[in-house]
N, C-alpha and C positions, 0 to 999 in steps of 0.2 A: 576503331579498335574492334575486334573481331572476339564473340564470345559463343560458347553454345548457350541452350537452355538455362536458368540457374534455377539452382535444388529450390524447388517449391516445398511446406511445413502442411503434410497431411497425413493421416492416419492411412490409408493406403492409395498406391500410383494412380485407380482410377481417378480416385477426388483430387486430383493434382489439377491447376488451372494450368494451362498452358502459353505460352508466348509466341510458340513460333519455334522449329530447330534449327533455324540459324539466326533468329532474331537478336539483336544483340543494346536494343534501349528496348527500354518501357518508359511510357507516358503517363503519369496518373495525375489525380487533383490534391492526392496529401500524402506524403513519404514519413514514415513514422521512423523514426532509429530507436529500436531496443523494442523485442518483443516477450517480456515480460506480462504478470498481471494488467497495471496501469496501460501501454502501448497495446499489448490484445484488449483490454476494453473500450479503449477508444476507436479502436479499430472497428469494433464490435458496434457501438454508438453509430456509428459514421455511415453501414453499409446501406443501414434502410435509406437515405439518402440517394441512392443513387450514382454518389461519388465511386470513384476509382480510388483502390489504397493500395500502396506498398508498405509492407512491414520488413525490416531491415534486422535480423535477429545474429548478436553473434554464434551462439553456440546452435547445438540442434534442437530440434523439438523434444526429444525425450531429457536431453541435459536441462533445458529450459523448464522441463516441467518435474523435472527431478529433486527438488529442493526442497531438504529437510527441514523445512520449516513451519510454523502453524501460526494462525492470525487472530487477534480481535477483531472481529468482524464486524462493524454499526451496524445498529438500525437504517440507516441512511444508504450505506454500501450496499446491504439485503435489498433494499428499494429499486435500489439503480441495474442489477444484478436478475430482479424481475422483471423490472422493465425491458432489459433484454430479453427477456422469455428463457432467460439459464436457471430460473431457481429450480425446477422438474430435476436436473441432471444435478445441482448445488444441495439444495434444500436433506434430502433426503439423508445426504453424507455430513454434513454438521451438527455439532451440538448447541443447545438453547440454553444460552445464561440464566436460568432462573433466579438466581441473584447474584448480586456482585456487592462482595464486603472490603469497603474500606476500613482500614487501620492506622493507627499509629505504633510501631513498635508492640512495647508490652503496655501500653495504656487502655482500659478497661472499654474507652466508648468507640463502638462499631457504629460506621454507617451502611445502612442498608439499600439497597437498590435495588426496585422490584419491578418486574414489569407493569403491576397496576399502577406503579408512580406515570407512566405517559398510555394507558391503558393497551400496551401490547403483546405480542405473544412469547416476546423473550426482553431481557435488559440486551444485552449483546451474544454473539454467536461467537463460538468455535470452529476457525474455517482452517485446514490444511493446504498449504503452497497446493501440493498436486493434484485435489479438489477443485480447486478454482480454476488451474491453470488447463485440466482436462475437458472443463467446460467451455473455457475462451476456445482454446485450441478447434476444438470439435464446430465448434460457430464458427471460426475463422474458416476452417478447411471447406464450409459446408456453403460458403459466398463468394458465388463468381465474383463482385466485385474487387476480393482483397487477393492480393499476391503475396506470399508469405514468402521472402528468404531469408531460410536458414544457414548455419556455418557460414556467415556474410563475413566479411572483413569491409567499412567503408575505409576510401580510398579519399583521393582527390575531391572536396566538391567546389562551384563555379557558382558565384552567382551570376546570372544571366541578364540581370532588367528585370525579365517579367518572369523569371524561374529562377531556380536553382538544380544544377545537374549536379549528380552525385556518381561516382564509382562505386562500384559494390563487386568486389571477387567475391565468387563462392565456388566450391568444389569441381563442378561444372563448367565453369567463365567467369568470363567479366559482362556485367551490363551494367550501363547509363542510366540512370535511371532521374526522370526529368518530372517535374513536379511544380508549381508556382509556392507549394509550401513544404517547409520539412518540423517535423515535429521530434524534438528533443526528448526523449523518454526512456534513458540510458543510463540512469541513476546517479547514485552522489558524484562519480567521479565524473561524469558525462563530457568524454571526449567533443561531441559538439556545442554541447555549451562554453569550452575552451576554446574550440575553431573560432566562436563568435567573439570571443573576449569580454565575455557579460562576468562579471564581478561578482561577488557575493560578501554580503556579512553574519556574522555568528564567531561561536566559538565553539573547540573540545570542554567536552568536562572530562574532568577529574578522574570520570569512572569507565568502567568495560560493561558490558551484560554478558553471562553466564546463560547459556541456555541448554536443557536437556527436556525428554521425555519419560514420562513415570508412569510406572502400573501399583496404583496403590492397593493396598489389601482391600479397602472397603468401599463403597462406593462415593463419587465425587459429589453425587445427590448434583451435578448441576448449577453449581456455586464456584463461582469466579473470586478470586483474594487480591487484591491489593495492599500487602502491608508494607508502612515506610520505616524503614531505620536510619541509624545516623549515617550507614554506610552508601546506604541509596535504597531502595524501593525495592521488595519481592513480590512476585506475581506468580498465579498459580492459575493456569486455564484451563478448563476441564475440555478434553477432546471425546469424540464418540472411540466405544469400545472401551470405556472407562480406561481413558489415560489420561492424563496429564501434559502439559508444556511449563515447564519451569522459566522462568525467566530472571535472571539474580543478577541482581547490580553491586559493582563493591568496586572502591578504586582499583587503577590497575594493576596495582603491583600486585595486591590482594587477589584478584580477579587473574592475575596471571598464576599464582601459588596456588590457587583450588583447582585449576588448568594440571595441575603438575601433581594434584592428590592421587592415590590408590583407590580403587573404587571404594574400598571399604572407610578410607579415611573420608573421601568425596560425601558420600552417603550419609556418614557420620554429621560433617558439617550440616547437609543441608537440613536434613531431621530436625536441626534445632532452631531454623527458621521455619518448617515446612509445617511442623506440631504435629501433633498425633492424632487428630482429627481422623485421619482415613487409614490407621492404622499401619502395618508393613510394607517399605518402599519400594519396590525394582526399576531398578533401571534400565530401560530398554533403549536410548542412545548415549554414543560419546558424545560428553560436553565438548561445544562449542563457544565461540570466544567473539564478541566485534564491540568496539568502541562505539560510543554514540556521540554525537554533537550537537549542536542546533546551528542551521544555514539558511540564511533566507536570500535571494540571487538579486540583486540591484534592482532589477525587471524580469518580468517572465518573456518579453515578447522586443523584438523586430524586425526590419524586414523582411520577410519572407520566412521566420523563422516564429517558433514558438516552443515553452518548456514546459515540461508535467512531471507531476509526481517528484521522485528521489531528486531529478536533474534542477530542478526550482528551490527543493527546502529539504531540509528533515530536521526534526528532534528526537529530542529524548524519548525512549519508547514508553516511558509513565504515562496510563491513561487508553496507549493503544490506538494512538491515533494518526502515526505515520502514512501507513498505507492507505488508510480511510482517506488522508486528504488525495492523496494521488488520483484513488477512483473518485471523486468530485472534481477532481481538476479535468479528469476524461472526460466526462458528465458533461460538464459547464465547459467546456472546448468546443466538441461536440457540437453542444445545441447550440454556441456563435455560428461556427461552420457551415452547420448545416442551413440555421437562419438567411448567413449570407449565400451559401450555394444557392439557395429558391430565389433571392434575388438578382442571383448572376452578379455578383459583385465580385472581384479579387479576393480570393481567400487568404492569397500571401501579402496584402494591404494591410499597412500600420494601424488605420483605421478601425480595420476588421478585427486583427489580432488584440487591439486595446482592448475591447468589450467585453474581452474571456478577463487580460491582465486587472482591471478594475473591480471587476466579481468575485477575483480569486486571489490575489495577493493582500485584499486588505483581510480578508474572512483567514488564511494561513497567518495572518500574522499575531490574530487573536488565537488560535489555538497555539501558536509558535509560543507566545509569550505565558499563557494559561501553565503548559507543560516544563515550561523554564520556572515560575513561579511556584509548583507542587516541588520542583526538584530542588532547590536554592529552600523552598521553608521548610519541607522534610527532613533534609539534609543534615538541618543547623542547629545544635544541641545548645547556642544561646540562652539563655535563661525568657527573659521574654517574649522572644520566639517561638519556643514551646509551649507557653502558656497561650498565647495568642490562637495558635493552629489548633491547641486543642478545646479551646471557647469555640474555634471555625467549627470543628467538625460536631463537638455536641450541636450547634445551631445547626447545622446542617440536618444533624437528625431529627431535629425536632421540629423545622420548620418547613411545610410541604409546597410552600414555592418555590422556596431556595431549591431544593433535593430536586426540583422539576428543573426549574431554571439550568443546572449545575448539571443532569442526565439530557436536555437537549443540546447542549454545547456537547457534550464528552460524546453523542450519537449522532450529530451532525443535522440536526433537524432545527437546531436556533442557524437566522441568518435566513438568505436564498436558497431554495434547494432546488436542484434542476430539474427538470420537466420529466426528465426519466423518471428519477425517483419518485416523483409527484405517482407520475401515472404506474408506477410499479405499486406502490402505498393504495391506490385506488382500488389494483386489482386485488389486493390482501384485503381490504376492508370489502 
């Protein structure tokens, strides 16, 4: 099959790698599909290595890194994040959780979460989609080793034996693109994890999230909110430039009718979760709307194939830790990868791929379950229910191993933490 060049993802022509102009396969050592966050960090993980990577992205780079969207950021992410040597470009554009309050409704006991509870410089960060994703971006463009297509369409792919080829249209052609491994990183709906026929369980809840961004009258002071009601859970994340990220769960039908408010009706509601803490609201985007569920995928891994991030799991966004697991799935991918590349072992080997699946599908399953557990007891207006969670959280606050124990799980530092973050944590300390 005959292709030109295909659109290389760089910030300009020069920093394009090249292929060849009438080359029409490319050969690497790991085919990513989906270049998002998660897929540019592993990317990112992979180059010192020495490896060859394809990144398979469907939209462009600027749509790819265009998403209104803002993140709880761990402790653990920040790690791994350094350890790539992005926090210079990262660090500067986010904000520092100086604390984080949990709540129940209108119930009087707050827990607090401080950075001197694990002696660090914040509880969690404030990181916006297009912060992160200009930092991966700019690493990626900046490594001969990775070839970035954008506006991709995959096509046909073949497993081979000892590869997998894949098709890939882009604007330009078509190229082959041949690999011994492809990695899954294409999120919940992930058309290849479908190709493969790997299964999943979980379920929807009940609920939607509500998200918008806020410019409040007074300052956020750097305090993150967690409050639960019967309807589901509100979150308040302070972003830099004193804004806000709203995050409001409520079933959906609910959740579709505040979709359908006037802004001034919109406004109105949320005020009376939001409280008057930071005074006078603005709203600086249209509310947006997505469903959440919890999925956990039969297995992450076989032949020749492996799953990250969205494409593997997700839950309920209570707690913030969606995206967190994704970047430690890169992490801990990554460092199997790279392990067996130095020993010249098959990367696309059942073998090889286990070593990531055993590190990382039992440790998601403990947060899987953690964040199903906050959602189902928060939820439930049960009589002793309520009583019970709200004995949890007084002891919670009053008891300073528990509040430790309970902020390295929610920051990802309870468990294995992969060598990246290790050594990024080194260099902060």
């Amino acid at each position: 099959m005959t292709a030109t060049t295909p659109q290389f993802c760089s910030p300009t022509p020069s920093e394009q790698p090249s292929l060849g102009s009438q080359q029409s396969a490319l050969t690497v050592d790991v085919a990513i599909v989906g270049g998002g966050i998660v897929g540019l960090t592993l990317a990112a993980a992979l180059a010192p290595s020495g490896m060859t990577i394809a990144v398979i992205e469907a939209q462009t780079a600027a749509a790819a890194a265009s998403r209104q969207r803002a993140y709880a950021f761990s402790l653990t992410s920040a790690d791994i994040f350094k350890g790539l040597g992005l926090w210079p470009q990262i660090g500067p554009h986010i904000c520092h959780f100086d604390q984080v309050q949990l709540s129940d409704g209108d119930y009087g006991e707050v827990v607090q979460f401080l950075p001197t509870d694990l002696g660090t410089e914040a509880v969690y960060y404030g990181a916006e989609h297009r912060v992160l994703m200009a930092a991966l971006q700019g690493a990626i463009a900046a490594s001969p080793q990775i070839h970035h297509l954008c506006a991709a369409t995959l096509g046909d792919i073949h497993n081979q034996g000892d590869a997998v080829l894949a098709e890939v249209s882009t604007p330009e052609g078509t190229v082959m693109v041949r690999s011994p491994l492809i990695i899954a990183a294409d999120g919940k709906g992930s058309p290849l994890r479908q190709w493969a026929g790997i299964g999943s369980v979980g379920w929807r809840y009940r609920q939607s999230c509500v998200t918008t961004v806020l410019e409040p009258e007074h300052s956020h002071q750097n305090i993150a909110y967690e409050r639960f009601w019967p309807s589901g859970p509100f979150a308040i994340l302070p972003l830099p430039g004193q804004r806000c990220q709203v995050v409001w769960t409520a079933p959906h039908a609910e959740a579709e009718a505040i979709l359908r408010l006037s802004e001034t009706e919109f406004m109105a509601e949320l005020e009376q979760r939001y409280g008057s803490q930071m005074g006078q609201l603005k709203r600086l985007s249209a509310p947006a709307m997505f469903p959440v569920q919890l999925m956990q995928c039969d297995r992450y891994v076989q032949h020749r194939l492996a799953l990250v991030g969205d494409a593997a799991h997700s839950c309920h966004p209570v707690g913030g830790q969606g995206l967190n697991m994704g970047i430690r799935d890169a992490a801990a991918l990554a460092e199997v990868l790279t392990a067996a590349y130095q020993r010249r072992q098959d990367l696309g080997d059942i073998t090889v791929l286990r070593r990531y699946e055993r590190w990382r599908r039992v440790e998601n399953w403990v947060i899987l379950s953690f964040t199903d557990l906050l959602t189902r007891t928060f939820s439930n207006q049960v009589l002793p229910v309520v009583a019970a969670r709200r004995a949890g959280l007084w002891t919670l606050s009053r008891v300073p191993l528990l509040k430790r124990l309970a902020l390295r799980l929610m920051t990802g530092r309870l468990g294995r933490v992969p060598q990246l973050a290790r050594l990024g944590q080194h260099q902060l300390d």
